[in-house]
N, C-alpha and C positions, 0 to 999 in steps of 0.2 A: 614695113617691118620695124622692130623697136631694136635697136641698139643696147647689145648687151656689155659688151667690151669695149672700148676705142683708144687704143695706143694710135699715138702722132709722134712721128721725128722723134721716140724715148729712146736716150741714152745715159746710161750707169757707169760713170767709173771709177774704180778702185786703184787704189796704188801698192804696189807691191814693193816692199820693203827687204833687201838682201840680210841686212843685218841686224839684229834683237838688242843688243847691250849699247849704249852711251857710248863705250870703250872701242866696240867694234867700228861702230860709225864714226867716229873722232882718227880712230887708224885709218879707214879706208880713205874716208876725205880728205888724211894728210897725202895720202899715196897716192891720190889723182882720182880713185877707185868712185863706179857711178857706185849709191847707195839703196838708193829706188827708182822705181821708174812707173807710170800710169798705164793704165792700159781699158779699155773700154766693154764692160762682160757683154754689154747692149749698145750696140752700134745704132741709132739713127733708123729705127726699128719701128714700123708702120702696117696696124692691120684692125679689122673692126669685126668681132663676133656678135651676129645677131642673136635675142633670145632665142631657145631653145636650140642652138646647132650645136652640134658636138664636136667638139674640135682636139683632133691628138697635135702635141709639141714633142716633134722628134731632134732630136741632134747626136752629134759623137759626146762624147764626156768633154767639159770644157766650153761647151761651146754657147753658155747661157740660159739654158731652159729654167734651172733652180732659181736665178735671180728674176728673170722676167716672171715667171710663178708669183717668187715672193712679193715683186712691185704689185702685182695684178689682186694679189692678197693685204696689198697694206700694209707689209709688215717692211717694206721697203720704198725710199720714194726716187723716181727718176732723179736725173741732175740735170736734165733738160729734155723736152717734150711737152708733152702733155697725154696721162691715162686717166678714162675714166671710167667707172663702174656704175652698173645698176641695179640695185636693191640686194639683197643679204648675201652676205658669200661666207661658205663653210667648206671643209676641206681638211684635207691631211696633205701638209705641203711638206713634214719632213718628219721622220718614224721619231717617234719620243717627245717630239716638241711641246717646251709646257709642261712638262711633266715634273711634278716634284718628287724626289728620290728617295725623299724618307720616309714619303706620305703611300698610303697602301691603294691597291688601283681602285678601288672602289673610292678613297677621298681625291684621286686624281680624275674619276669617271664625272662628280660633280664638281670640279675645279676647271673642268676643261669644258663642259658643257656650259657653262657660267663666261668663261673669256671667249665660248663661240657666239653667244648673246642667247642662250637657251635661258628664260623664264625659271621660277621655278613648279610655276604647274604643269608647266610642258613638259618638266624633266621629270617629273611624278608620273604624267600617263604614259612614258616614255622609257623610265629605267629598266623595266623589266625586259623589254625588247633589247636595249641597249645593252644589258647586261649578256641574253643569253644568243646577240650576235655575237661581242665577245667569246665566249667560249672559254672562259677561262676556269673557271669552276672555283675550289677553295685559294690557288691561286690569286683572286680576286682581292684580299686580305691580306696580301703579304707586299711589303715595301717594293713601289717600282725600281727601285736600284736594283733590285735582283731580278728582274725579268730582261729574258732574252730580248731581242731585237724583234722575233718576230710574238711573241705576247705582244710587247709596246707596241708595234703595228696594228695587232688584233684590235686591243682596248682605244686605240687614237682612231681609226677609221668607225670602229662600232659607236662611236660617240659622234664623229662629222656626219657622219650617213645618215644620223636622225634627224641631224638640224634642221628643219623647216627653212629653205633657203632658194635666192632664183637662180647662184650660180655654184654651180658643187667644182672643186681643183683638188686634183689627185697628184702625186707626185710620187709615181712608180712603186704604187701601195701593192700592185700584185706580183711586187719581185718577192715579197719577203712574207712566210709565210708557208705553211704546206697547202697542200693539195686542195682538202674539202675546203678550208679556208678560201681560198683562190678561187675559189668556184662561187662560194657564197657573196664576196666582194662582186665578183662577173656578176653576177645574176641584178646584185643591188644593184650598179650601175646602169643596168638595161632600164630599170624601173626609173632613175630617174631622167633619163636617155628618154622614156616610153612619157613622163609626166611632162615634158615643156621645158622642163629646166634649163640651162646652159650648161656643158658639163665641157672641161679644158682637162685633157686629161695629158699631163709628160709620161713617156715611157720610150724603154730603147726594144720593146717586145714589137713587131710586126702583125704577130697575130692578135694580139689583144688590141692594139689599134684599130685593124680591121673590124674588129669584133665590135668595137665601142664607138666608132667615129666613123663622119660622114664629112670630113676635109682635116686633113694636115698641112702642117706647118713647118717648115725647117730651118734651124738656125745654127749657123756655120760660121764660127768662131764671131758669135756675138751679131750678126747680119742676118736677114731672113734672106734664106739663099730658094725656099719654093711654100708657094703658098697656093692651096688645090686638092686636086682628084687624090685619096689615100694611097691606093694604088700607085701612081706615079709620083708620089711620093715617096714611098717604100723602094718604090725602082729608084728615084734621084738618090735614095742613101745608100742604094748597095744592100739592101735587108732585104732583099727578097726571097727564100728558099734560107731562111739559116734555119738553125735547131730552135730556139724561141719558137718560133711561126709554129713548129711541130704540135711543141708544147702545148701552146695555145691552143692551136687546135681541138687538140686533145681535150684539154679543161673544158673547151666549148660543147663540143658531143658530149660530154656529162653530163652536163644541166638537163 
């Protein structure tokens, strides 16, 4: 088997800062008061995805999914360990990301397809598809600063999902969004689920995990606390039978 992912001993930490102004912190530190303090979003955190497996990253809020994403994306780098990747990775790791506000989504559809490393031939026999996953319609032409949350998710996934790549990272792209949407994001991700690909998908959904992954992963306040069978995973966090799973479900008999 070829090694898709390989986190070793990575750990991330951030410092968190009580006070904002010069004035604040010059007061507290006469006054004895701590002003920051460190803390670790990724603890010493250890796990290896082979190509093509499909791996869901569960947690509670907090507990580092979003950061180990972004290291796993490059767009952040450990402060000790060692991860590494193998061959092209595309993704929607955070709704809007990259997007420019003034610019209309069709100049942000090739501005983003260009920083995912899309060619521009590629994007040529490509746009059209991209476009009417979107679903945006004349919409498409009007400045991203005015689209909702879930447009900017439409336009940012219909753009990742094309990219010819070996490892596709989602980051809870089926929260946000209606219904046919939801369904058409499920369907693409079975297809590259179905091609070989690697697909690392965060979500706090149960049934969309089951739907999309064949081992989960959990991480509890920054530590992998279960790494295994989906199912007893979803049992380790306590998600099993909630309303999501319904949901889910639901979405999934539609297809």
């Amino acid at each position: 088997m070829v090694s898709s992912i390989v986190v070793e001993n990575v750990t991330k930490t951030f410092t968190l800062r009580y006070h904002r102004t010069f004035r604040e912190v010059t007061v507290a530190k006469a006054r004895g008061h701590q002003t920051s303090e460190k803390f670790n979003a990724i603890d010493d955190v250890s796990f290896t995805v082979e190509q093509g497996e499909s791996v869901g990253l569960m947690g509670l809020n907090g507990s580092g999914k979003s950061t180990l994403l972004k290291m796993i994306n490059g767009v952040m780098r450990p402060d000790s360990g060692t991860l590494l990747t193998r061959g092209r990775i595309a993704g929607l790791i955070a709704t809007g990301a990259g997007f420019h506000q003034q610019l209309s989504g069709r100049d942000n559809l090739v501005l983003n397809a260009a920083i995912l490393g899309m060619g521009e031939r590629e994007l040529r026999r490509k746009y059209d598809d991209i476009v009417e996953f979107a679903g945006l319609g004349r919409t498409l032409d009007a400045p991203v600063g005015f689209y909702s949350s879930g447009q900017k998710a439409r336009l940012g996934f219909a753009v990742a999902i094309h990219v010819d790549s070996d490892i596709f990272l989602a980051d809870e792209v089926l929260a946000v969004g209606d219904k046919p949407f939801r369904q058409k994001c499920v369907k693409k991700m079975k297809e590259i689920r179905a091609s070989g690909r690697t697909l690392f998908y965060v979500s706090h959904s149960a049934g969309s995990v089951q739907s999309m992954c064949d081992r989960v992963l959990v991480l509890e306040n920054g530590r992998l606390g279960f790494d295994g069978d989906v199912e007893a995973g979803i049992k380790y966090l306590h998600y099993d039978g909630d309303d999501e799973q319904e949901i889910d479900t639901e979405i999934g008999n539609d297809i």
